[in-house]
N, C-alpha and C positions, 0 to 999 in steps of 0.2 A: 634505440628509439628514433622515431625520425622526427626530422627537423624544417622548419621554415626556414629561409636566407629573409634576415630584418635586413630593416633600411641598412645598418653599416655592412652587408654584406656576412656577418657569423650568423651562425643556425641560433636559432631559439625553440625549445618546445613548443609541439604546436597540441593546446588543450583537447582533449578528449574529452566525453560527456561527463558529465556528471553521474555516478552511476551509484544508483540507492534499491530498496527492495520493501516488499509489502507483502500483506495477505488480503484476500478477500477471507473476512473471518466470518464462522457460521455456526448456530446449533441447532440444536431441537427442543423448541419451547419445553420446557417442564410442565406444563399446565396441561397443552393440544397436542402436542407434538410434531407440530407446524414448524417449518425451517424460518430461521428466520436471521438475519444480515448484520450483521455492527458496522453501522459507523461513527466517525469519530467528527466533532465539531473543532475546526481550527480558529481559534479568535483573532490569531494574526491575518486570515485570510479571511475569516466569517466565510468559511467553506464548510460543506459536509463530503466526506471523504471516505475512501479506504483504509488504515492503517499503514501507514509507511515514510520511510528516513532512508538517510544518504547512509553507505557502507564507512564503516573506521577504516583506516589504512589498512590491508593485509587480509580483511573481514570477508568469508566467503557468504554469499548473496544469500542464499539460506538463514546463515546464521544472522545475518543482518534482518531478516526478516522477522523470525521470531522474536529477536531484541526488541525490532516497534513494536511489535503487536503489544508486549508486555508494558512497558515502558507507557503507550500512547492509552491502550486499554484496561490495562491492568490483569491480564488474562494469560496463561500460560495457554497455548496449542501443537495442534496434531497438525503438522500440516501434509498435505495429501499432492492434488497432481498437480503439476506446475501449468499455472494458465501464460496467456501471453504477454509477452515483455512489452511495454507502452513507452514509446519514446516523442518528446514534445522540446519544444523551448521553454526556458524557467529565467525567466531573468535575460531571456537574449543566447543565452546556453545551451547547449544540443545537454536534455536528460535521458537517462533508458533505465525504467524502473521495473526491476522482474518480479511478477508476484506468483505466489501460490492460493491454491485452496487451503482453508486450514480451517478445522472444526476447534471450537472454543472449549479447553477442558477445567480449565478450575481458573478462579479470581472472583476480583472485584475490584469495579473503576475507583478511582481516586483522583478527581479535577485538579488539573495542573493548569502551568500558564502556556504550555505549548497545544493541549487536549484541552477542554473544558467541559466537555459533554458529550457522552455517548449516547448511542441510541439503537435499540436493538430492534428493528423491523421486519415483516413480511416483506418477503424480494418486491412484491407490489409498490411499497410505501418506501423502498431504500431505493427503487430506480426514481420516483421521484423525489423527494430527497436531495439525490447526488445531484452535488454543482456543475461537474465536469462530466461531457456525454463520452469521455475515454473510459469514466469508472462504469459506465453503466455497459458498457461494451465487456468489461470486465465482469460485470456482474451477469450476462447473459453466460459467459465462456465457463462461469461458474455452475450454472444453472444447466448449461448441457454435461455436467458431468458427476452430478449429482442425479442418483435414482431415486426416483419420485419426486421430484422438485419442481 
């Protein structure tokens, strides 16, 4: 691992990002057949969001992915082509959070204090919507690989 020289002169780890995963999650209305987006409401941020959490120790980014989805929306999924990795500051912190496409196959939400509210839209209504214009970059990347969409 490499190291910084601290002030007394010995190495210290020097932090690497933070590094978590997500899905842009999706189905096809039951009703229309319309594609339509979940997001997720965070109340610690009063944010509307994509699904996604930081990786466990040893946790490959996939599986960490699926974990949110489930966990934040209550939804087990298929996840399909890996869109682009989105890296930001969180706190002052270099983040890199990998998402995938992922179509929504069975559940149901349950409001928590991390989630509180989902919301399942027309890509229309989830780009405006999202608080952060990284997700919506995300949700176009989405949108190009998706037929018919």
């Amino acid at each position: 691992m490499s190291g910084a020289v601290g002030a007394r002169g010995g190495k210290r780890a020097v932090n690497g990002p933070v590094l978590a995963a997500g899905c842009v999650l999706w189905r096809r209305s039951e009703r229309s057949g319309e594609l339509e987006i979940c997001l997720v409401h965070r109340p610690r941020y009063d944010d509307w969001s994509h699904p996604k959490g930081k990786l466990k120790r040893g946790e490959p980014a996939l599986d960490a992915a699926r974990r949110e989805v489930l966990e934040e929306t209550g939804h087990l999924c298929a996840p399909g082509v890996r869109l682009p990795t989105v890296r930001y500051l969180a706190n002052g912190r270099p983040k890199e959070v990998a998402y995938w496409a992922a179509e929504a196959t069975d559940g149901s939400f349950v409001p928590g204090t991390e989630v509180d509210r989902v919301s399942w839209l027309s890509p229309a209504a989830a780009r405006t919507r999202l608080t952060q214009p990284r997700d919506r970059d995300l949700l176009d990347a989405l949108l190009a690989t998706l037929p018919g969409a």
